[in-house]
DRENKEMAR-140045 format. One record per residue: x negated, y negated, z of N, C-alpha, C in turn; residue number from 1. Coordinates in steps of 0.2 Angstrom, whole numbers, plus 5000, padded with zeros to 4 digits. Layout:
REM residues N
+------+------+------+------+------+------+------+------+------+-----+
:  npx :  npy :  npz : capx : capy : capz :  cpx :  cpy :  cpz :   i :
+------+------+------+------+------+------+------+------+------+-----+
:    X :    Y :    Z :    X :    Y :    Z :    X :    Y :    Z : NUM :
...
+------+------+------+------+------+------+------+------+------+-----+
END
This chain:
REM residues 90
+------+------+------+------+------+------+------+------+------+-----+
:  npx :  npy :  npz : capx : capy : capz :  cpx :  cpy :  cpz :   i :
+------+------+------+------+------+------+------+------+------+-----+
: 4279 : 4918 : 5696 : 4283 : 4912 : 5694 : 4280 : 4906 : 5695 :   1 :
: 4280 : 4901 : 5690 : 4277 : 4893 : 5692 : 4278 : 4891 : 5698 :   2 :
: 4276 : 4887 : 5700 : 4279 : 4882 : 5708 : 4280 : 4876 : 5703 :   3 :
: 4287 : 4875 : 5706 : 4288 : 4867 : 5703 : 4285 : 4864 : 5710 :   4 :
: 4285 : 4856 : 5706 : 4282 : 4854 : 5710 : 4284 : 4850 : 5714 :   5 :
: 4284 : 4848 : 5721 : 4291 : 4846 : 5724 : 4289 : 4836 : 5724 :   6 :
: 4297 : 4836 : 5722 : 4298 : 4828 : 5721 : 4301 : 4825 : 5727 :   7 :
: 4295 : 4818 : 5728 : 4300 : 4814 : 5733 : 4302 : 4809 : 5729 :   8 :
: 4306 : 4806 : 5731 : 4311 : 4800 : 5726 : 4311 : 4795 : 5732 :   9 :
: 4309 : 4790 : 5730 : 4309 : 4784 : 5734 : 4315 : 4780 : 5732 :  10 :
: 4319 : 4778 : 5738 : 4325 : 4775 : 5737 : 4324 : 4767 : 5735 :  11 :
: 4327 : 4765 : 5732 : 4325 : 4758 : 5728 : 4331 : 4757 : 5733 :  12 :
: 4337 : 4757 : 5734 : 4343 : 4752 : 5737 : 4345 : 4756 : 5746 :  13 :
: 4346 : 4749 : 5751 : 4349 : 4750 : 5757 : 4355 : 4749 : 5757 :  14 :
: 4357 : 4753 : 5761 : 4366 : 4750 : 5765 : 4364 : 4748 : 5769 :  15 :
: 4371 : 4742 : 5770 : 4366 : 4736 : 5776 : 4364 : 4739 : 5781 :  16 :
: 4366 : 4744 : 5786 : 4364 : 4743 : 5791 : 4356 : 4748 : 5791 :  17 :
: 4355 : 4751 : 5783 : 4348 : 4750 : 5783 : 4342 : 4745 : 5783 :  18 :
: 4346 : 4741 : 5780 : 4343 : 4735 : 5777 : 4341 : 4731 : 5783 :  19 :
: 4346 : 4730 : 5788 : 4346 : 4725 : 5794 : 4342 : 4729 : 5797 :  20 :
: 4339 : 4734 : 5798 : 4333 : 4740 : 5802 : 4326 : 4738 : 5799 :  21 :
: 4328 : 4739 : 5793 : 4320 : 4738 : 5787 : 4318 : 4729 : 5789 :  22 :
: 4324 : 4725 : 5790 : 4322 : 4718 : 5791 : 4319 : 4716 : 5798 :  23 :
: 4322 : 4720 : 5803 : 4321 : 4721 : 5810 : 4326 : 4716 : 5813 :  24 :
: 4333 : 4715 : 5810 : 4338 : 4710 : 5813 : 4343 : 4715 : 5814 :  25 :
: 4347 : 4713 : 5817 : 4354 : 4717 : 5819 : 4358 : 4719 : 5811 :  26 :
: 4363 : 4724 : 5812 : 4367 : 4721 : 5805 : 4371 : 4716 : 5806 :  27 :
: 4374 : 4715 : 5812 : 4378 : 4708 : 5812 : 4376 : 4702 : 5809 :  28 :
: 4368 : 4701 : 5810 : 4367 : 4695 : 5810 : 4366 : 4695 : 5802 :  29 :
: 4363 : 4701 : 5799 : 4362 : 4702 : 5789 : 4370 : 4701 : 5787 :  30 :
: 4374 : 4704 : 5791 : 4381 : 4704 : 5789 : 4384 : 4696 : 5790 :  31 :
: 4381 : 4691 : 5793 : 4381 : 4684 : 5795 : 4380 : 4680 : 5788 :  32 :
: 4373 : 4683 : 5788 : 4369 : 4680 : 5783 : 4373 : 4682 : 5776 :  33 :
: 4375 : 4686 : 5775 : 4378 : 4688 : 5769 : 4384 : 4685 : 5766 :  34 :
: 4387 : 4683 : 5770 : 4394 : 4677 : 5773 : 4392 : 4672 : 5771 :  35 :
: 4385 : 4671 : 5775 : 4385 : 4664 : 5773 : 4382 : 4663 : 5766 :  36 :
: 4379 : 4664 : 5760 : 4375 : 4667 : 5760 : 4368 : 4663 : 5757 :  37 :
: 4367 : 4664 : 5764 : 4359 : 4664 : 5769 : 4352 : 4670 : 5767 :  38 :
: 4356 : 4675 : 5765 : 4349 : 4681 : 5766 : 4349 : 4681 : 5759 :  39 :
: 4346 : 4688 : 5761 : 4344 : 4692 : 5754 : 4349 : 4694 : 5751 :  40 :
: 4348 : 4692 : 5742 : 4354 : 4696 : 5737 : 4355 : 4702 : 5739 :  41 :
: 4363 : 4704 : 5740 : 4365 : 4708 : 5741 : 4370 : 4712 : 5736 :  42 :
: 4372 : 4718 : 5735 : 4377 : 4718 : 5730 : 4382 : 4724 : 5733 :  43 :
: 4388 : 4724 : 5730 : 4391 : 4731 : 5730 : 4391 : 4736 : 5723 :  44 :
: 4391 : 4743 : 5730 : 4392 : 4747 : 5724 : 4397 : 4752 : 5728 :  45 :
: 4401 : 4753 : 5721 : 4408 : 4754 : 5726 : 4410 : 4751 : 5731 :  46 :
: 4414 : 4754 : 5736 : 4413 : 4752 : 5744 : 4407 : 4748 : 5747 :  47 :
: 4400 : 4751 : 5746 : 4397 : 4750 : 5750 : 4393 : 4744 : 5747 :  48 :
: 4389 : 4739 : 5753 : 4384 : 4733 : 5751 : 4379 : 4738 : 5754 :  49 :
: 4374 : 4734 : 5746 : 4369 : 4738 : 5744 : 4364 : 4732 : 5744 :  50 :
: 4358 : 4734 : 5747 : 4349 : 4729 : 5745 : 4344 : 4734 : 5742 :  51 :
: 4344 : 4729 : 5736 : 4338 : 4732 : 5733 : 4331 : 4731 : 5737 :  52 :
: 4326 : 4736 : 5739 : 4320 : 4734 : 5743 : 4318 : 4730 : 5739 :  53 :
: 4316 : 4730 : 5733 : 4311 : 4725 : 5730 : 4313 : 4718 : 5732 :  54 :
: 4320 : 4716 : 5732 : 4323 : 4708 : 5735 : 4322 : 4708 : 5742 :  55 :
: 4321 : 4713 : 5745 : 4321 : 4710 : 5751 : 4314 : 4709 : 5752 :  56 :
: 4310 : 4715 : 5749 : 4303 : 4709 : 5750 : 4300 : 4704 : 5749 :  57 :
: 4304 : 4703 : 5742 : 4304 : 4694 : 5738 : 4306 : 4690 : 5743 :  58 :
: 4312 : 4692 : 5748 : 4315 : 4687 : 5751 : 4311 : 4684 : 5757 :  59 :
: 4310 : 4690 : 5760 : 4305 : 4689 : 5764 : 4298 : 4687 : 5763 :  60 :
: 4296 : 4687 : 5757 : 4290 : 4683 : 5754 : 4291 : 4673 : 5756 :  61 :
: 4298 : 4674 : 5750 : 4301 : 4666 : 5751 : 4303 : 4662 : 5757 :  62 :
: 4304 : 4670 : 5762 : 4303 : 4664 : 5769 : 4298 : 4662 : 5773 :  63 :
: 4291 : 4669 : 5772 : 4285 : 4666 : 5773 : 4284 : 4658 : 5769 :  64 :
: 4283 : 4657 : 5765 : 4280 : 4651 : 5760 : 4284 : 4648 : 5762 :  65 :
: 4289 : 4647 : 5763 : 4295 : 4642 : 5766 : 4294 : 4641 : 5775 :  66 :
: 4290 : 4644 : 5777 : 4287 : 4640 : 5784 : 4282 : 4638 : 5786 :  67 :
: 4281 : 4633 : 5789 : 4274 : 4628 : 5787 : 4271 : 4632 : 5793 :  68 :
: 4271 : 4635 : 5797 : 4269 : 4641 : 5802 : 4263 : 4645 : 5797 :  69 :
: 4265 : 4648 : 5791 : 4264 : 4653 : 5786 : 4260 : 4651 : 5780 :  70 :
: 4264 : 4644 : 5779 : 4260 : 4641 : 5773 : 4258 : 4632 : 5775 :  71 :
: 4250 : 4633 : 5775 : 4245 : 4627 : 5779 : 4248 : 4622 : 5773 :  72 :
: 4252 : 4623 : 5766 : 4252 : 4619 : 5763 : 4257 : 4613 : 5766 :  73 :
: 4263 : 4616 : 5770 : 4268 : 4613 : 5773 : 4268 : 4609 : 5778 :  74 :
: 4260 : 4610 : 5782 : 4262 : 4610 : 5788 : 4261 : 4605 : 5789 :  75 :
: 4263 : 4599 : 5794 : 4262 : 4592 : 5794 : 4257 : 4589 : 5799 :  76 :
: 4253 : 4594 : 5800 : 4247 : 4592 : 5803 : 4243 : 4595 : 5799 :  77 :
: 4242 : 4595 : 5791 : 4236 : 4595 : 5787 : 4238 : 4591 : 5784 :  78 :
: 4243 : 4586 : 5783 : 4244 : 4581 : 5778 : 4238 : 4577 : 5779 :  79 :
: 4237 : 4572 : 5775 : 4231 : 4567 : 5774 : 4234 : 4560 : 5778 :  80 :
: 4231 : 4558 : 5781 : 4235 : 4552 : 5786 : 4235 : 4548 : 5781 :  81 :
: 4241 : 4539 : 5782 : 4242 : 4535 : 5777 : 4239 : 4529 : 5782 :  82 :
: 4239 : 4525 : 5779 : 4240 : 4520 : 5781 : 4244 : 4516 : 5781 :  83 :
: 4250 : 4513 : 5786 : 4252 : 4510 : 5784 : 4250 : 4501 : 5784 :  84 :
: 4255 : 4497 : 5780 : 4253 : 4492 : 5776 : 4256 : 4488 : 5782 :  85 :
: 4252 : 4481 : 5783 : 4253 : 4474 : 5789 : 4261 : 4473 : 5789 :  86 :
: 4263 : 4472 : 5782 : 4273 : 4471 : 5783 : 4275 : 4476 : 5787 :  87 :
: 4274 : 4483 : 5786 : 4275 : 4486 : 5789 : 4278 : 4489 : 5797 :  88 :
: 4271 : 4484 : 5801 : 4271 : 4485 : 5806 : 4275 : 4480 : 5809 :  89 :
: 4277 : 4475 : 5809 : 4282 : 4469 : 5812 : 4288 : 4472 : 5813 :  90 :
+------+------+------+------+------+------+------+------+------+-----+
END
């Protein structure tokens, strides 16, 4: 008899309180954040709130690039000094 061949299936969506595990935050605080809404897109299916991994890595992408910690572009100790103008200083 053939061998089938055995399938893994990679889950594309969490329930929150996988989500809040995969994020490394409590669910309370994703459940916060969902309220407010702060976090990552979230949706229902049926009863349950559901995250797609893909947005939660995007999101967490967005909040790397969104801290000057992460991105030198932000950070206010690589700006270029100015000079201010003689009115100025009075």
């Amino acid at each position: 008899m053939p061998e089938t061949p055995s399938r893994t299936y990679e889950t594309a969506f969490l329930t929150l309180p996988k989500a809040a595990e995969y994020l490394g935050v409590s669910p309370n605080t994703l459940y916060v954040w969902r309220h407010r809404r702060q976090g990552p897109p979230s949706f229902r299916m049926g009863r349950r709130v559901m995250y797609r991994i893909s947005a939660l890595n995007d999101w967490v992408s967005q909040q790397e690039q969104a801290d000057s910690r992460s991105n030198t572009a932000l950070n206010p100790l690589n700006r270029k000094v100015t000079r201010r103008a003689a009115r100025d200083l009075r």
